[in-house]
MARGUZA-991139 format. One record per residue: x, z negated, y negated of N, C-alpha, C in turn. Coordinates in pm, whole numbers, plus 50000, padded with zeros to 5 digits. Layout:
<pts>
X,Z,Y,X,Z,Y,X,Z,Y
...
</pts>
This chain:
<pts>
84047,18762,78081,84045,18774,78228,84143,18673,78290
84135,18598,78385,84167,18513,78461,84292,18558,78510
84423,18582,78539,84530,18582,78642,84457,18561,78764
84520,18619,78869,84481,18568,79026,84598,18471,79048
84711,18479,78991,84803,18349,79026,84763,18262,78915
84693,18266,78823,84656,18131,78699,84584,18021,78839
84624,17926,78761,84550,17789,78867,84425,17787,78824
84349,17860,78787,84197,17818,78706,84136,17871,78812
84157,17969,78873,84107,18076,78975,84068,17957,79084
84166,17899,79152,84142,17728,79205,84093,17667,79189
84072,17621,79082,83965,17525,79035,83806,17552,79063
83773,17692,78985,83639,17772,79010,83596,17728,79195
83712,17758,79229,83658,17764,79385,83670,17607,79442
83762,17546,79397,83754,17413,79436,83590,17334,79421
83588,17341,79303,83455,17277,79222,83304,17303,79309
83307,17382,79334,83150,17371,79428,83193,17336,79553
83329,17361,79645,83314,17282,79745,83316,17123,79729
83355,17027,79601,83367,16920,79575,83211,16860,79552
83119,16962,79511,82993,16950,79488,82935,16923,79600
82986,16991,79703,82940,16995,79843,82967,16898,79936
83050,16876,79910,83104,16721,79931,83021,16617,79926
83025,16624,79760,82927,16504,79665,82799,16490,79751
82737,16609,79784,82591,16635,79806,82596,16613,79971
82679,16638,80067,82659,16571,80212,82669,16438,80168
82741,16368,80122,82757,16213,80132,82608,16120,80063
82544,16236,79972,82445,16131,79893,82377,16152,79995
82337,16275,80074,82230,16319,80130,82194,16219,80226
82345,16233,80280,82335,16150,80450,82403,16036,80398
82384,15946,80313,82471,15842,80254,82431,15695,80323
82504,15641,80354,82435,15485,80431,82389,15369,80294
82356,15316,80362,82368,15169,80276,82517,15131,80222
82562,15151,80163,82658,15131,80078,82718,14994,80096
82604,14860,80083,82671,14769,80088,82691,14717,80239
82615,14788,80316,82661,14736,80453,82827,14791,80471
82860,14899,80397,82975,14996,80442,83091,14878,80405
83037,14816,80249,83153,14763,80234,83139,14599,80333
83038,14553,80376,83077,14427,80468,83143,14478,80558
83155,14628,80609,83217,14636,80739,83379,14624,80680
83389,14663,80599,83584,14662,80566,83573,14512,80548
83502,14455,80497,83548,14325,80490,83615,14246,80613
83551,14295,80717,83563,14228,80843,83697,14337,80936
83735,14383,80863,83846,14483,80973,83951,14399,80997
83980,14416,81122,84112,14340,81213,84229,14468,81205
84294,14374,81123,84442,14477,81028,84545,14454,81152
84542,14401,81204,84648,14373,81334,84618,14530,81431
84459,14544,81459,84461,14716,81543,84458,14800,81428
84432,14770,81312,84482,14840,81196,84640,14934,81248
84688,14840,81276,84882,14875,81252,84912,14917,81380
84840,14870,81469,84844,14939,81613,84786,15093,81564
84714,15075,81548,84626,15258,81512,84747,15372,81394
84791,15274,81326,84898,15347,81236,85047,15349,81367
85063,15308,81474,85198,15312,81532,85177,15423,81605
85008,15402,81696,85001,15516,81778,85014,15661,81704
84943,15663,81595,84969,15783,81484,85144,15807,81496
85208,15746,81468,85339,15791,81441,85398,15857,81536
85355,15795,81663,85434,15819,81808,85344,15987,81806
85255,16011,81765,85172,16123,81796,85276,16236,81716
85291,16171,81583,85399,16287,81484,85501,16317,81567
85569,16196,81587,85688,16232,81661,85720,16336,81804
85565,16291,81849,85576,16379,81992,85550,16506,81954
85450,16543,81850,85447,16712,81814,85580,16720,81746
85603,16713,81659,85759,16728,81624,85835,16793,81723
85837,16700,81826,85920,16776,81966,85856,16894,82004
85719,16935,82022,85717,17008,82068,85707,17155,81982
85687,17103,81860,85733,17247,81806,85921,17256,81774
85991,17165,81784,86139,17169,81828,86160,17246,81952
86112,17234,82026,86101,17300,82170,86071,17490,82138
85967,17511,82074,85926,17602,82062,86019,17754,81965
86097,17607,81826,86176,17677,81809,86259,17724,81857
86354,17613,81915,86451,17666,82009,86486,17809,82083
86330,17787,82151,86332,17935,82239,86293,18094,82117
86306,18058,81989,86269,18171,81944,86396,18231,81827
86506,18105,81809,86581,18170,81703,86746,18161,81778
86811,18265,81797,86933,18204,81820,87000,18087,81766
87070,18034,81862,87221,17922,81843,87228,17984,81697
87332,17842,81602,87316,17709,81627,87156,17650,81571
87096,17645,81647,86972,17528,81615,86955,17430,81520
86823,17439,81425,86826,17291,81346,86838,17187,81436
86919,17090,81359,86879,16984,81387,86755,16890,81428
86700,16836,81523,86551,16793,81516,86561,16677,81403
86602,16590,81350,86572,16578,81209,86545,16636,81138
86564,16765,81109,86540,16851,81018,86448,16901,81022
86407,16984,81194,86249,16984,81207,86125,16896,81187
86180,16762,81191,86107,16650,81210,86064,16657,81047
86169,16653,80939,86133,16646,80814,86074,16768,80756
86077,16885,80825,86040,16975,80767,85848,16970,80798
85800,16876,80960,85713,16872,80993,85621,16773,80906
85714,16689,80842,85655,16564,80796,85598,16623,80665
85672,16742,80595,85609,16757,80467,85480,16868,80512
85522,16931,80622,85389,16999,80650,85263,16928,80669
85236,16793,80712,85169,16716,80715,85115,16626,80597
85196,16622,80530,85148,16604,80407,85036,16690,80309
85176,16824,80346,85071,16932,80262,84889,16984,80318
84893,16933,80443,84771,16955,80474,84692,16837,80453
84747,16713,80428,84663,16603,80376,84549,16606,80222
84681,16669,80168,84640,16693,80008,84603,16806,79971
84621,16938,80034,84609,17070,79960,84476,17083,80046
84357,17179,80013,84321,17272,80062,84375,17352,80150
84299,17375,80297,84325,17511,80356,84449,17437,80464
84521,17523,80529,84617,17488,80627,84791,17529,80556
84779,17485,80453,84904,17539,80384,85025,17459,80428
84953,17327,80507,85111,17261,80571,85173,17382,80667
85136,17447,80745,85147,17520,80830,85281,17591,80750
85213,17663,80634,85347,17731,80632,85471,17641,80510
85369,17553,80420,85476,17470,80396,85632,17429,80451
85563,17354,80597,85669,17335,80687,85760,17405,80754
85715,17575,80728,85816,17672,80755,85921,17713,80638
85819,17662,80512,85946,17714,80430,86031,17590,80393
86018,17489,80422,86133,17336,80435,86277,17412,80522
86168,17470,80606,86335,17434,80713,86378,17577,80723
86261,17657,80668,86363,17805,80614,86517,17776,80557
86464,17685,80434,86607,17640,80334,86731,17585,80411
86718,17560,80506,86832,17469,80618,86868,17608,80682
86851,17700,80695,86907,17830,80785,86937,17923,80697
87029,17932,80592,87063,18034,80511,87143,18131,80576
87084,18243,80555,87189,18346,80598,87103,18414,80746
86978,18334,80741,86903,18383,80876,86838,18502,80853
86824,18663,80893,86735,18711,80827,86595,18697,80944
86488,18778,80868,86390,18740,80935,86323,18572,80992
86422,18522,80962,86357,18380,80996,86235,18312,80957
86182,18334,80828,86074,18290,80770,85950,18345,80920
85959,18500,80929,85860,18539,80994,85851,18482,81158
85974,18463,81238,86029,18420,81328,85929,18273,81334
85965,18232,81200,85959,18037,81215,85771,18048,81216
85665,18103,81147,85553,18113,81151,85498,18175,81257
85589,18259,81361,85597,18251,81485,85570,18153,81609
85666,18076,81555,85727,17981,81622,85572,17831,81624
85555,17882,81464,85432,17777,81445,85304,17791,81503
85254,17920,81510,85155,17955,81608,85165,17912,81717
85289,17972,81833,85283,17919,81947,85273,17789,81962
85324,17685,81893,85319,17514,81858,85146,17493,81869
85096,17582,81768,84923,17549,81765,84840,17590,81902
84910,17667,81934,84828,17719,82076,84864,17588,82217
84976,17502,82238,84958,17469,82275,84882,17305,82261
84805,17321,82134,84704,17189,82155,84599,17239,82247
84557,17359,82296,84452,17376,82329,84477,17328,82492
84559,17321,82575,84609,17217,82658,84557,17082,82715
84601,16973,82599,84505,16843,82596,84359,16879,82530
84370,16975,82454,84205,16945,82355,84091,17019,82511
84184,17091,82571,84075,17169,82678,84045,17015,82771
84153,16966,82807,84126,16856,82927,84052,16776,82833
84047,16696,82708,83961,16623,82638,83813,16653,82649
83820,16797,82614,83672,16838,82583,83577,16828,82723
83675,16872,82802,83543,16886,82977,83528,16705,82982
83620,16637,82961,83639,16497,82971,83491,16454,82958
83518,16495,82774,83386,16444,82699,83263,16463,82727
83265,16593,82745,83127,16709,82804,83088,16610,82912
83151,16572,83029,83133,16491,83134,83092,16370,83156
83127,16341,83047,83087,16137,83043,83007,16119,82894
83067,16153,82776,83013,16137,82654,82872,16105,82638
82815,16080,82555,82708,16055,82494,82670,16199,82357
82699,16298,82396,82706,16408,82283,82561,16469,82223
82564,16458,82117,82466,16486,82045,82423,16640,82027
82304,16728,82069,82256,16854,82106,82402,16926,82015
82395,16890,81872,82417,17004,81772,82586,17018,81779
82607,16874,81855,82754,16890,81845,82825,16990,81942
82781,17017,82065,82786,17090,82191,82823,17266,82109
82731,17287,82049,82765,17447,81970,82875,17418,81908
82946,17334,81825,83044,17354,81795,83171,17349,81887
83169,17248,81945,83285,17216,82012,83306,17398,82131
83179,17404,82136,83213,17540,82269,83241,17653,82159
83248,17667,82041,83276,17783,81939,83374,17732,81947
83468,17622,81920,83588,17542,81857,83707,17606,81997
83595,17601,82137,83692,17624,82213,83716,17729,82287
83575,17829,82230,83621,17953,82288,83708,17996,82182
83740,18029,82064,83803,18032,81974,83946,18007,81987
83970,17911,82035,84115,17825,82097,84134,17936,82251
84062,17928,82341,84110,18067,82435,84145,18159,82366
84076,18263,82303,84104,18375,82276,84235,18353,82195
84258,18288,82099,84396,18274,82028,84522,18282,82154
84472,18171,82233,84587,18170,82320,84617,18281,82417
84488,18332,82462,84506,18459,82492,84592,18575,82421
84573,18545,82313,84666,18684,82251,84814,18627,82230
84829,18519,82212,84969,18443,82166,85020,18503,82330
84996,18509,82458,85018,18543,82537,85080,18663,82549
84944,18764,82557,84983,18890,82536,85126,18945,82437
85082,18905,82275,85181,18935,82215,85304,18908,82268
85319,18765,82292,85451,18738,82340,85513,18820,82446
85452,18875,82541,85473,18994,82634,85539,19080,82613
85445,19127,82486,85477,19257,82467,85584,19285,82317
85657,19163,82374,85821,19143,82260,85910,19236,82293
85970,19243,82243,86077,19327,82307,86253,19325,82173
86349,19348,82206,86453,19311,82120,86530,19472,82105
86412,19574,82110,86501,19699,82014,86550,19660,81910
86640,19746,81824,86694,19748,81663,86591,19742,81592
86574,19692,81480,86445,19696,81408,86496,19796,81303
86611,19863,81303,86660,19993,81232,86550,20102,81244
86490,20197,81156,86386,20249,81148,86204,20237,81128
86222,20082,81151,86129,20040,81124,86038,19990,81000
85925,20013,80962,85893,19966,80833,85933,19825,80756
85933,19801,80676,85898,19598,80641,85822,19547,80705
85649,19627,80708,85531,19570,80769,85557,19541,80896
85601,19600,80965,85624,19639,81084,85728,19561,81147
85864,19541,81091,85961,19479,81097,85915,19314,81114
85836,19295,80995,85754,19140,81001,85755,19086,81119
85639,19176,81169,85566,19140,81270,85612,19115,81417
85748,19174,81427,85841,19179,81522,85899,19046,81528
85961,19064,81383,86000,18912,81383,85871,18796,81398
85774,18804,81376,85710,18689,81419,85674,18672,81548
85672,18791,81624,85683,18787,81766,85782,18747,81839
85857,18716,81773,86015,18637,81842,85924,18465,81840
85876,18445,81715,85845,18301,81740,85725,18282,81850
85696,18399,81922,85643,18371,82074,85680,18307,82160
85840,18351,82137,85913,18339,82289,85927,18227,82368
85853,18091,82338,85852,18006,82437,85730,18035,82529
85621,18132,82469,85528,18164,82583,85568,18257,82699
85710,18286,82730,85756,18404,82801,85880,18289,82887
85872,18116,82826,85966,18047,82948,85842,17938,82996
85863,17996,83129,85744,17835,83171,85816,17711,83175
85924,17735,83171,86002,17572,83165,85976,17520,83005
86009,17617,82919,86010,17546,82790,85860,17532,82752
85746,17619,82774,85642,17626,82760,85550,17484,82796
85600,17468,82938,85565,17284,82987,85623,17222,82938
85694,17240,82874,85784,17117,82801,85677,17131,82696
85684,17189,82627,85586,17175,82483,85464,17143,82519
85422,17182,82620,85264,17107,82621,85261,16974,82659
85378,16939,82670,85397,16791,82778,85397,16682,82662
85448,16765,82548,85488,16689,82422,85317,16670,82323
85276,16837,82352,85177,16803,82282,85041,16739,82295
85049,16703,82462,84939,16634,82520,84992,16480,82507
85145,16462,82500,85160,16295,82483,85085,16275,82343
85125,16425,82232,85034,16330,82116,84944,16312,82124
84843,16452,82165,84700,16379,82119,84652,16206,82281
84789,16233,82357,84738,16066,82422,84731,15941,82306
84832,15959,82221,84842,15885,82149,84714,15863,82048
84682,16002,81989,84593,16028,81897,84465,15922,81917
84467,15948,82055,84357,15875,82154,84337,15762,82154
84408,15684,82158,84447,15516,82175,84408,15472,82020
84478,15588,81936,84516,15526,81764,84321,15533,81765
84234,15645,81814,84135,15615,81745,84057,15483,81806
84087,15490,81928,84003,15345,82035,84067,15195,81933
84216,15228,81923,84225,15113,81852,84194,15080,81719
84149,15215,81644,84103,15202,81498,83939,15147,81532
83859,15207,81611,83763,15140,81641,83759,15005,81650
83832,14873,81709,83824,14785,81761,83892,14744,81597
83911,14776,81526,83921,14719,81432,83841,14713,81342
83717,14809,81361,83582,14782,81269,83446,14736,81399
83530,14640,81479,83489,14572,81543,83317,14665,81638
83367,14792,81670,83315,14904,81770,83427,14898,81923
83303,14797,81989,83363,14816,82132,83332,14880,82224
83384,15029,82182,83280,15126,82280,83401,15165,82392
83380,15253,82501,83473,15245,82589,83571,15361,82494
83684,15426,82600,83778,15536,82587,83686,15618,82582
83593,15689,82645,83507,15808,82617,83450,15797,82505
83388,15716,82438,83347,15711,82266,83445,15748,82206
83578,15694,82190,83697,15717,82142,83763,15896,82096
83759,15873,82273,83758,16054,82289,83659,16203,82233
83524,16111,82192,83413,16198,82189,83460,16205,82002
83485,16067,81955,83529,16104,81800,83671,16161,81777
83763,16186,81848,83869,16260,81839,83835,16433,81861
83776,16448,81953,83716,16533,81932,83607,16615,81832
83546,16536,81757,83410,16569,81654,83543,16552,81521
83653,16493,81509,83751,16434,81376,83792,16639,81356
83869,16672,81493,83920,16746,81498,83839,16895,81464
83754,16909,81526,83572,16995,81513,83626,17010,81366
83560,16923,81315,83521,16883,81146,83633,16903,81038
83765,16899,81171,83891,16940,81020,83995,17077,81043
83893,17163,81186,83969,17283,81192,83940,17366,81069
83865,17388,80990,83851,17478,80871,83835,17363,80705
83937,17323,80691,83974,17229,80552,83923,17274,80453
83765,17280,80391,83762,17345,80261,83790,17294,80177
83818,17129,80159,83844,17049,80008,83936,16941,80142
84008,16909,80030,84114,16792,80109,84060,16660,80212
84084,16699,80323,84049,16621,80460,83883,16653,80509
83817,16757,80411,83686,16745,80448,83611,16621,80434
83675,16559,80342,83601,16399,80299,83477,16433,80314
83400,16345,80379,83294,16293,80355,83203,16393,80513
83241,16510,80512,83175,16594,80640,83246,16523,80758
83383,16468,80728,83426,16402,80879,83371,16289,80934
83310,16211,80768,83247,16077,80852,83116,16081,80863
83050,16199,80853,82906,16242,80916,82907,16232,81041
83019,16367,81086,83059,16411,81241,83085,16276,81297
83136,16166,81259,83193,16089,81308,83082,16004,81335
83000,15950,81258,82870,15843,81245,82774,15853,81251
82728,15947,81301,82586,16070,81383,82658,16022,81504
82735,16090,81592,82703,16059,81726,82744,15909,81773
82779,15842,81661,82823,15694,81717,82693,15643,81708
82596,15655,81665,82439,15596,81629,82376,15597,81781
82384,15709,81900,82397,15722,82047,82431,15570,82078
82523,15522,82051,82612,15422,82135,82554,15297,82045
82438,15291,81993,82422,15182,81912,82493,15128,81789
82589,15196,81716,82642,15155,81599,82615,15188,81492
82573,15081,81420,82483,15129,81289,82532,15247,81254
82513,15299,81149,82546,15439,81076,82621,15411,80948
82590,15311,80869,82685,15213,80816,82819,15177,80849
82819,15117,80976,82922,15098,81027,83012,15187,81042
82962,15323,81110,82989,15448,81157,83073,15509,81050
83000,15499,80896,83037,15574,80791,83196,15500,80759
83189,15378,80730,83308,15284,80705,83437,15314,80823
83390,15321,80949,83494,15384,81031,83555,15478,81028
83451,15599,80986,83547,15704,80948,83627,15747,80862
83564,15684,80708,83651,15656,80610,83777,15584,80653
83781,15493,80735,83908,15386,80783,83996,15455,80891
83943,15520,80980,84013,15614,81067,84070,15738,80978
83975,15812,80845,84084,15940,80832,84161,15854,80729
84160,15735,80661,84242,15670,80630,84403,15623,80654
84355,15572,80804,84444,15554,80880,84573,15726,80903
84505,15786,80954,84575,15937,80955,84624,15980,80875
84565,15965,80737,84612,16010,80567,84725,15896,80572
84725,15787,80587,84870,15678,80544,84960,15739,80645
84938,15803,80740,85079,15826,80808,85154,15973,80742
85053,16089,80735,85104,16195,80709,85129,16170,80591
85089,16099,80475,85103,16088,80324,85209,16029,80331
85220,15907,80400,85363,15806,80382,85471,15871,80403
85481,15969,80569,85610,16015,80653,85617,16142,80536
85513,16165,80520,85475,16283,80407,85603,16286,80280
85562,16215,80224,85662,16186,80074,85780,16136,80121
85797,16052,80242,85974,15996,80195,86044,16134,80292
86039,16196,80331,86090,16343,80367,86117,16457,80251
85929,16425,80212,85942,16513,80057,86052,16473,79966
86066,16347,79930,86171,16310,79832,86313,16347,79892
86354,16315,79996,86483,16327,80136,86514,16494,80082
86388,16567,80049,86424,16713,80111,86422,16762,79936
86426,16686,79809,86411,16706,79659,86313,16809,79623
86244,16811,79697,86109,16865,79636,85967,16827,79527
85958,16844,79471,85859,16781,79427,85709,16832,79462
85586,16802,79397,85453,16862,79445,85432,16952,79417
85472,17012,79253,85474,17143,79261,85481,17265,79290
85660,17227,79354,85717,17313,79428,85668,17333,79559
85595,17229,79578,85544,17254,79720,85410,17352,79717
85343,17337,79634,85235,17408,79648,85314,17576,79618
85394,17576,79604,85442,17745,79508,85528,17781,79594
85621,17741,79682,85715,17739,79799,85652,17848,79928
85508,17844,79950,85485,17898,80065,85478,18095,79994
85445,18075,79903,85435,18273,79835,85546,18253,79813
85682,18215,79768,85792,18236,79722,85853,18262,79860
85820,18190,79975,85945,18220,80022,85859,18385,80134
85779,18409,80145,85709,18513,80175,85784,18614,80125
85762,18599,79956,85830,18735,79887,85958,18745,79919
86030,18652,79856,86134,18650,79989,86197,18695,80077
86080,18662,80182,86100,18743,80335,86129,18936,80325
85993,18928,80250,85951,19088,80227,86097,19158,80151
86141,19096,80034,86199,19172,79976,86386,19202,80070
86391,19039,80157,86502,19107,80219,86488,19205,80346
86383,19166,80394,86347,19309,80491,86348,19458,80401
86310,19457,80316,86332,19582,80222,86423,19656,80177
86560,19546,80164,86694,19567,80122,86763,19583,80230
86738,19544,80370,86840,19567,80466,86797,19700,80527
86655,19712,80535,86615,19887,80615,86657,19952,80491
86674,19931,80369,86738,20082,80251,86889,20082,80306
86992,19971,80337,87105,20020,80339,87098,20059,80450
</pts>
C-alpha cells in the first residue's frame, strides 16, 4: 500500500495530467516549423523590456501584500526585504510545483523571520488572501475594458464571467469575515477554532480604507505593468496589435493559470493565448510561439528572482516542497500547547 505522504501518490496523479498536456498540444498543435521561424525572428531588445516590466510588476505586489501585512500583525514589522524575499520564493514555487503552493510557501519563508510569533502562520495566510482579493480591482477594470473593445472569442466569454463571478464572491466574504473579527482572548477556545481567528486577523486591511487603497493602488500598478510586459512581449514576435489585444491575452494568460494542474499549465496557456489571436489575423503558429515566449518570459522572472532569494534564504527544493505541511503542523501543535496550559 502506498503512504499518502510517499511521493509516488504524486506521481500517479501527476502522470495523466502530463498526458493531458501531451494530448492538447498534439491535438491543437501548429506547424511546428513555422513556430520555430517565429523565435528566429524575436526582437530581444522588447524581449528585456517585457522581462523589466515583469519585475516592476513583482515589486509592486510585493508592496502590496507588505501593506496588507502590516495591518494584520502587531509592531515590530518584517522588514519589506524580507517580505519581498519571502514573495520571490513564493513565486517560484508556483512556477515549478503543481497547484498554488507558492501561496503558502511564501508564508512559511517569512514565518521563520518572526520567531516567537504565535499564531502567525495562520495570521500570515490571512494576510495572503486579502493580498489575492485585491487583484480583483484591476482584473475587474481589465475585464469590462476587454468585454468592450476586444475581439473575444464566444467560448472565452463563459470563462472569464465564471473567473469573475468567482473573484466577487471571494471578495465578498474576505469582507464580511473581516467584519466580523473581533480581538476577544482566544482562552477557551478550540485549536480549530483558534486557527481561524487567527487567520481572520490577516483580514484586517479590509476593515482600513486607507490601507486597503493603498494595496489596490499597488496591485493595479502591477498588473499596469503586467500589461505593457505582454504588449511589449508581443512586439517582439513581431504582433502589432493594439493595447486591447494585449489586454485580451493578459486576461485569457490569467483565465488559463487560475487552477495550475501541471506546472504553468504548459501548453493549455498557449491555446488560450493563440485561438483568440487568430481574430486579429495572427497565424496560429505565430500565436503558439508567443505564448511559449510570453509564459517564458514570466517563468525567467519568477524562476530567476525565484532562486537567488531561495539560495539568500538557505533553502533548498526540497525543503521547499515539505516546508508548507511542516510549518502547518507546527501551527496546530503550538495552538494545542498554549490552550492546555
Amino acid at each position: 500500500m502506498i503512504a499518502w505522504r510517499d511521493g509516488r501518490w504524486r506521481i500517479l496523479l501527476v502522470l495523466p495530467l502530463l498526458a493531458l498536456a501531451v494530448g492538447l498540444i498534439v491535438w491543437h498543435g501548429p506547424d511546428w516549423g513555422n513556430v520555430e521561424d517565429a523565435f528566429s525572428l524575436v526582437r530581444w531588445e522588447w524581449v528585456a523590456a517585457a522581462i523589466a516590466l515583469n519585475l516592476l510588476s513583482v515589486l509592486s505586489r510585493a508592496y502590496a501584500w507588505d501593506t496588507a501585512i502590516k495591518q494584520s500583525i502587531p509592531p515590530p514589522h518584517p522588514r519589506f526585504r524580507l517580505v519581498f524575499s519571502s514573495f520571490s520564493v513564493g513565486l517560484f514555487a508556483n512556477a515549478v510545483l503543481p497547484g498554488r503552493v507558492g501561496e503558502l510557501a511564501r508564508v512559511a519563508v517569512l514565518r521563520r523571520h518572526l520567531p516567537g510569533r504565535r499564531g502567525a502562520t495562520a495570521t500570515l495566510v490571512g494576510s495572503v488572501f486579502a493580498h489575492r482579493m485585491f487583484d480583483l480591482v484591476p482584473a475587474a477594470v481589465l475585464v469590462v475594458w476587454v468585454l468592450a473593445t476586444a475581439k473575444i472569442p464566444r467560448w472565452a466569454l463563459t470563462s472569464i464571467a465564471l473567473v469573475l463571478a468567482i473573484g466577487v464572491l471571494l471578495f465578498i466574504t474576505a469582507i464580511v469575515l473581516a467584519r466580523r473579527h473581533h480581538r476577544d482572548a482566544l482562552e477557551g477556545m478550540g485549536p480549530l477554532r483558534a486557527l481561524l481567528v487567527r487567520a481572520r486577523q490577516g483580514l484586517a486591511v479590509m476593515r482600513s480604507p486607507a490601507a486597503a487603497a493603498t494595496a489596490a493602488m499597488f496591485q493595479t500598478y502591477g498588473w499596469t505593468c503586467q500589461l505593457f510586459a505582454v504588449w511589449a512581449a508581443m512586439r517582439a514576435f513581431h504582433i502589432y496589435e493594439s493595447l486591447t489585444a494585449a489586454g485580451l491575452v493578459l486576461v485569457l494568460i490569467n483565465v488559463a493559470t487560475i487552477f495550475p494542474l501541471w506546472p504553468g499549465n504548459f501548453g493549455l496557456v498557449q491555446i488560450a493565448i493563440a485561438l483568440p489571436l487568430v481574430n486579429y489575423g495572427v497565424p496560429y503558429a505565430k500565436g503558439v510561439a508567443f505564448g511559449v515566449g510570453l509564459q517564458a518570459i514570466e517563468a525567467s522572472v519568477g524562476v530567476g528572482v525565484g532562486l537567488i532569494f531561495l539560495a539568500r534564504e538557505g533553502i533548498s527544493y526540497a525543503m521547499l516542497k515539505q516546508m508548507e505541511d511542516n510549518e502547518s503542523e507546527k501551527e496546530r501543535a503550538d495552538e494545542v500547547s498554549r490552550l492546555a496550559r
